[in-house]
N, C-alpha and C positions, 0 to 999 in steps of 0.2 A: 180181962178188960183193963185192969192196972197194967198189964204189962203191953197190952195193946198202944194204950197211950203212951207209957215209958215208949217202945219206940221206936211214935211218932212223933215224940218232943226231940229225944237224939236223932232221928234223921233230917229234923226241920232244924235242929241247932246246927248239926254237922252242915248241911246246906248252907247255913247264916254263914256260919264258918268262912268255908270256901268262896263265896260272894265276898264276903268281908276280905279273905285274902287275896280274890283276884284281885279286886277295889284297890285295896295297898299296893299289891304290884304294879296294876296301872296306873295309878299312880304315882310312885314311885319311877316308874318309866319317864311319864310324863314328863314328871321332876329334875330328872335328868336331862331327858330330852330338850327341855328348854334352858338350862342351867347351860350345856352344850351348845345352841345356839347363841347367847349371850354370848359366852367365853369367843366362839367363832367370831360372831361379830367386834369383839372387843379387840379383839388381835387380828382382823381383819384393819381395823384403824389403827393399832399399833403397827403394823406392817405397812400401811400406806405411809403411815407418818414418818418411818424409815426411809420407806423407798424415795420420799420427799426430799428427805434428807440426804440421803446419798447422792441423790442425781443435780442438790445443791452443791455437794462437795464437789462431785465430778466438776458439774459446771466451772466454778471458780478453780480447781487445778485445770483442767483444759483453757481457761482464760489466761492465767499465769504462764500456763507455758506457749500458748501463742503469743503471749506479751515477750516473753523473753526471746522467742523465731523471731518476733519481727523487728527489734531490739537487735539482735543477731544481726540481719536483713541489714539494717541499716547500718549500724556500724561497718561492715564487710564494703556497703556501697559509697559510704563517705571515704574508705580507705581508697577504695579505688578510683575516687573521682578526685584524691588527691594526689594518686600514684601520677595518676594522668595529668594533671593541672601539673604536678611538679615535672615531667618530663618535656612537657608541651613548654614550661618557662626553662629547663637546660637548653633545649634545642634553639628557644628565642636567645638566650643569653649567648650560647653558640655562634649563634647568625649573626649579632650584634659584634659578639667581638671579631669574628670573618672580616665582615663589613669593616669593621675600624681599623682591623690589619693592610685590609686592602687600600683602603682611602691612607689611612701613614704612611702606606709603601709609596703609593703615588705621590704623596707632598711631600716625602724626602726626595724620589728622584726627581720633581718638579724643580726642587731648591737648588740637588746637585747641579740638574742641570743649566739651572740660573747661571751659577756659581762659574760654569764649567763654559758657560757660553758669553 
């Protein structure tokens, strides 16, 4: 009968036992398992707050350097619109002096012929 009981104490303890360690292990999982999502979610916002950032950075160099195309852009188009304005006034200044050669030439031979008549 003593040894009856003996065991039925160690098989009811050995049972506590193994409840008690699944309990821990499940726990212990749990434990994890939430600790794990935390960490996800935590670097989940750390990641966005990156990707923030980065697509700041992009932003502002892509703004920089269409600032400097179009900087480019213009500069290239004042060059040329002075290329043109300066050749459009040689050709005037051209016509001008034409013109003045032409009219001296006639009021010399006007005078000669004053002269001559």
């Amino acid at each position: 009968r003593i040894q009856r009981c003996w065991r039925g104490y160690i098989t009811r303890k050995r049972l506590q036992d193994d409840i008690a360690l699944t309990a821990h292990e499940t726990a212990s999982q749990l434990q994890s398992r939430f600790r794990r999502y935390i960490v996800k979610k935590m670097m989940e916002r750390r990641g966005n707050k990156a990707i923030f950032m980065q697509a700041l950075w992009r932003k502002t160099r892509d703004r920089r350097k269409a600032d400097r195309v179009r900087s480019a852009r213009m500069h290239a188009r004042r060059l040329a619109a002075g290329s043109i304005v300066r050749e459009w006034l040689r050709r005037l200044l051209w016509a001008a002096i034409f013109f003045q050669r032409i009219i001296r030439s006639f009021l010399v031979r006007r005078r000669l012929q004053r002269r001559h008549s």
